[in-house]
N, C-alpha and C positions, 0 to 999 in steps of 0.2 A: 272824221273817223278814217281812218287807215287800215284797210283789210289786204293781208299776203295768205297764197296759196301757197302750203306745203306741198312737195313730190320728191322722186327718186332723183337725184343730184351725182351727173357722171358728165366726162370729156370728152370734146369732139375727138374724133378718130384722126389718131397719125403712129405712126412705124418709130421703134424705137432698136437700138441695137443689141447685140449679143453679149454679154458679158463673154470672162474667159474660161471660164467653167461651166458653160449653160446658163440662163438669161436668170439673172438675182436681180430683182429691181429695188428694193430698199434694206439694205446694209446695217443698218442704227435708225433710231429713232431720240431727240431729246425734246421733252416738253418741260417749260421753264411757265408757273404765273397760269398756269388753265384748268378753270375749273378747279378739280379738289386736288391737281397738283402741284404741288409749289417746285418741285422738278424731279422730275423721273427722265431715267437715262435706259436704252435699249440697245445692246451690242448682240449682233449675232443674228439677225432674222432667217429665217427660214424662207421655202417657197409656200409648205403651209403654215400658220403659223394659227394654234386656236386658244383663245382666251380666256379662262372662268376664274370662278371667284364669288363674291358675296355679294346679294343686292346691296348696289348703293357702294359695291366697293367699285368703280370707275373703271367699267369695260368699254360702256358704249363711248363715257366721255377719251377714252384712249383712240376709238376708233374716229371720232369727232375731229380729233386733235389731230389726225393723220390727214384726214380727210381734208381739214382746214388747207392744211399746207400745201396739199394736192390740188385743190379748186383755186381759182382765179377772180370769183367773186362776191362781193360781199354783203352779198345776200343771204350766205350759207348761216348769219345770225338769225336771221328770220325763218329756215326753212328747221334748222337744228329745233327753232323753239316750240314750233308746231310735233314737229315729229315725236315729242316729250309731252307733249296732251295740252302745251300752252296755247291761247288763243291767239290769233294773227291781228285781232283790232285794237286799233288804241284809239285814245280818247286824252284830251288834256293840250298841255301845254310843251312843245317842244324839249324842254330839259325832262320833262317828266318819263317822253317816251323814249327819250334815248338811254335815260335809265333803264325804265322795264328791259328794251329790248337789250343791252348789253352787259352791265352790271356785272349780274351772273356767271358772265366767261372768264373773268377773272377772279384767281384765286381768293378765298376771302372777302367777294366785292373789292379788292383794293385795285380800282380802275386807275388810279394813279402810279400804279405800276406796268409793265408793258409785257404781255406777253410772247413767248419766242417758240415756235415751235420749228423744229429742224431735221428734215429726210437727208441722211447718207448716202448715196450707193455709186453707181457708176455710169447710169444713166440720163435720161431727163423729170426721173424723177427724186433726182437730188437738189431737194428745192427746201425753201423754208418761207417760213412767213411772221411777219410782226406785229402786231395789232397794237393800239395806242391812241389813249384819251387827247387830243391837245384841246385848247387854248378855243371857247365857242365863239362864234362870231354873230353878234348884231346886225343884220339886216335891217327892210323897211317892216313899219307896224306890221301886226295882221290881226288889229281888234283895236278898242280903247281900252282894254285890259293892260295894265304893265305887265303881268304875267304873262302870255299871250303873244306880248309884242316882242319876247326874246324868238327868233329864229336862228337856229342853229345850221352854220353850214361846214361842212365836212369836219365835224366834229372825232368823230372817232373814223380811223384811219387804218390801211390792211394793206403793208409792203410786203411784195411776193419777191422775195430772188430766187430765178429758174437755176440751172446747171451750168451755167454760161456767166454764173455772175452779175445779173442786168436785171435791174429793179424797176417793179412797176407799182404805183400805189394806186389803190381804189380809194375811195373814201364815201361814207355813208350820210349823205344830205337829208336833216330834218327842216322841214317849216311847213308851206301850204300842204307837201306830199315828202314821201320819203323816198331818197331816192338813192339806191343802191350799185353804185359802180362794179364796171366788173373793168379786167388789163384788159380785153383782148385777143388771149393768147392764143394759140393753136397747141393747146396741150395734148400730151399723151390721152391713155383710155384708161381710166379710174370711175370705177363705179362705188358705189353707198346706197349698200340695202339695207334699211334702217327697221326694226324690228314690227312698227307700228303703220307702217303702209306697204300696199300691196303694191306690187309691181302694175305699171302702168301697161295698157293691154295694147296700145296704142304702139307704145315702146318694143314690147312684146313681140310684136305680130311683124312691124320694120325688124326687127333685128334677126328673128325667124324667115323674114321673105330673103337677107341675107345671105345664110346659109342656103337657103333653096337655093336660089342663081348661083350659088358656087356649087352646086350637085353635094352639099353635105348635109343635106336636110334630114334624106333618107337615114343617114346613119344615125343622126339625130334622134328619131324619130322611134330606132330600133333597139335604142337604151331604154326608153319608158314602156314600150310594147312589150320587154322581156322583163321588167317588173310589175307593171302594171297591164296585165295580159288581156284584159276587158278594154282599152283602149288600142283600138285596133290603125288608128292615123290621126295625124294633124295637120292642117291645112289652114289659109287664110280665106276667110268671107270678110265680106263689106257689110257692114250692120249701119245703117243709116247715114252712109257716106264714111263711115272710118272701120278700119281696118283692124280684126283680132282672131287668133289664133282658135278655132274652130275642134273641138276633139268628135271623131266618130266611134263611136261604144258600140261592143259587142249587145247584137240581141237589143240594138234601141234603131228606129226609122228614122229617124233624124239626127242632125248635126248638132251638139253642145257647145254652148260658149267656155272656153276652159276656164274662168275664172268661176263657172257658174256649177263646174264639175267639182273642184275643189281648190278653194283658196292656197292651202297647202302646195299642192301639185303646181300651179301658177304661179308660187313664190317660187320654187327648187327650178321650175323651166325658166324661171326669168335670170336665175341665178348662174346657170349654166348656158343662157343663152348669151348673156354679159362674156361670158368666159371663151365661147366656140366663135361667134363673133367677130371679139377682137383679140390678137391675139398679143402676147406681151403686154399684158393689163394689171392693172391691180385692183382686185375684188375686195371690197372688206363687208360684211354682213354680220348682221348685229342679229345673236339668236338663231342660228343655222337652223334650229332643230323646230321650231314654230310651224305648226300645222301638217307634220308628219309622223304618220304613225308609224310604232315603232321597231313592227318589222319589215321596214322599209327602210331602216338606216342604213345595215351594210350596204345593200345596193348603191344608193346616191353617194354613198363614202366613195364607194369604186367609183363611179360617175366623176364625182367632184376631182378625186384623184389622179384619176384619167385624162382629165378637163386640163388641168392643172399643168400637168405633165406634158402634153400633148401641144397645147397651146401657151406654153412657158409661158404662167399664169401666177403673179401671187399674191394668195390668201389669207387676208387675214380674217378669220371668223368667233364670234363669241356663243358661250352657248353654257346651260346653265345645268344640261343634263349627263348624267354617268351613261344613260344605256347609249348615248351620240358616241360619247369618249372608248367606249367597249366596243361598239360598231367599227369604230374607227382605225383602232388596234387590230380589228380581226381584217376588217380591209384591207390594211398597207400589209399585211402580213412581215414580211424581212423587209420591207424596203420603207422603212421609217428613218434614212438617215438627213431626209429632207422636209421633217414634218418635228414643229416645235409646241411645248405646252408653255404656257403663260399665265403663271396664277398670281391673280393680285388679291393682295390681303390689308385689311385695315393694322397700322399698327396702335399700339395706348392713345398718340397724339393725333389718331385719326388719318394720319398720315399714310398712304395706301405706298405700301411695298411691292416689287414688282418681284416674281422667283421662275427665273427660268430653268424649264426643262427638255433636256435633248430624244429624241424618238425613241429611243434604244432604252432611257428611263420611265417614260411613257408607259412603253410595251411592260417592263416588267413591273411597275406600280398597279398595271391594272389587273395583268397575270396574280399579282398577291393581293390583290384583293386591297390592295392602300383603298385611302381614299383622297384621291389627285386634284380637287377641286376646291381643297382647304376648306374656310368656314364653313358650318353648317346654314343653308338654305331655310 
């Protein structure tokens, strides 16, 4: 049996440069073979950029598909699969499980085709990646079973080429164990807040103590205190030798654990703590709007905006709610010329069409009362 732990899936920390107009870190996007796309092409990105659309019409796998190309290893088939409610254990015989766990990423199941996913811009993270079934290889037994006794080594295969042109391949080893390669790299800062787990407190509370040593804590600290006025400071305790962000509440004697104040609020601080952290990153979060109510959006809109702006940050985020998208609008006010909509829509042959929209259509789709998020829900 083979058991993997899901979790939040983001890059080690390094500096990345300016563009010529203020920091754009992905330019285009083309997914070729992934998932429910056989190829969708993206020209134009934004710094925010938010995604809706129909269940099942291919927001998170869009976000996946970014994400793929962004990470270094390839393990991201194993954590993607959990983070979708799939189980982490397998059981059986090496071709079997390399089926369960991969299959799936490719369009149509047709693994004999190769998947191509490819970031634009002008950065480091103008990268792409390739995924690809070869050729299994026979090792030594591992049973008296002929079944059994197939062991598969680096069967399916994940070439990264960075911004620099220079390819690294991982490759994903089944037999006794499974064994997931990663290049290396010393990548940029890319984070993936995945709609179905909570930010790690652990994470949290490092990336938090952060900002404290750089003296930005406080300021931090006085965006949630002016919306959330009953949370009076946040700070770091040690809870049985590990480290997480502590809220102290108006009118209570004691110190709360913040995931324990509200799931909600722990995701939006983890979200933004990704963002004040590091700066030149790219955020994508799956379901922005999960565990907040909802006259608290304008606020975090401003937050996240600010975040963004401040720390030449970009976002891309999904979300399945109009009062987010209204929030949203009434936050950027006139300065939507760097905030984009993204509705994907199924067509007759299933085939999900991508329609972009520029801020200034946005603004007035929502003003008339359209309705900007296509299918019905």
């Amino acid at each position: 049996m083979h058991r993997f732990d899901g979790g939040l899936s983001y890059g080690p920390p390094s500096g990345a440069p300016h563009g010529q107009s203020g920091y754009l870190m992905i330019n285009g996007i083309e997914i070729r073979n992934f998932k429910c796309f056989e190829h969708l092409k993206i020209d134009s990105c934004q710094r925010i950029n938010v995604i809706v659309g129909d269940n099942g019409s291919g927001k998170t796998a869009l976000l996946e598909a970014v994400f793929w190309a962004l990470g270094s290893n390839s393990d991201l088939a194993i954590r993607y699969r959990q983070q979708r409610g799939l189980d982490g254990s397998f059981n059986g015989p090496p071709r079997r499980i390399e089926e369960a766990i991969w299959r799936d990423y490719f369009y149509n199941g047709q693994w004999d085709k190769t998947i191509n996913i490819e970031l634009t811009g002008s950065g480091p993270e103008s990268r792409s990646v390739k995924l690809f079934r070869g050729p299994s290889q026979v090792s030594l037994p591992l049973s008296s079973s002929p079944e059994q006794n197939e062991q598969l080594s680096g069967a399916v295969s994940a070439v990264w080429r960075d911004s620099k042109g220079v390819e690294r391949t991982a490759q994903a080893k089944i037999g006794r164990t499974i064994d997931f390669e990663g290049t290396n790299e010393d990548l940029a800062d890319f984070f993936y807040f995945p709609s179905t787990i909570s930010v790690g407190s652990t994470e949290n509370a490092g990336r938090f103590s952060e900002l404290s040593r750089a003296r930005r804590g406080d300021e931090f600290i006085k965006i949630f205190s002016s919306e959330y006025d009953w949370i009076e400071n946040l700070d770091i305790e040690v809870t049985a030798g590990a480290p997480v962000i502590y809220a102290t509440l108006r009118d209570t004697d004691d110190k709360i654990a913040l995931p324990n104040v509200s799931n909600g609020i722990n995701r939006i601080i983890g979200v933004l703590l990704g963002i004040a952290s590091r700066s030149k990153s790219v955020v994508l979060v799956d379901e922005i709007e999960n565990g907040v109510y909802y006259k608290h959006h304008k606020a975090l809109w401003q937050a996240l905006l600010q975040f963004a702006r401040t720390y030449e940050t970009q976002l891309f985020l999904s979300t399945h709610s109009e009062e987010w998208l209204k929030a949203l609008v009434s936050a950027a006010g006139d300065e939507v010329d760097d905030i984009a909509l993204w509705r994907i829509e199924r067509s007759e042959k299933r085939q999900p069409e991508l329609f972009q929209f520029e801020g200034n259509e946005l603004k007035a789709g929502i003003e008339y009362g359209a309705e900007v998020r296509g299918g019905s829900e």
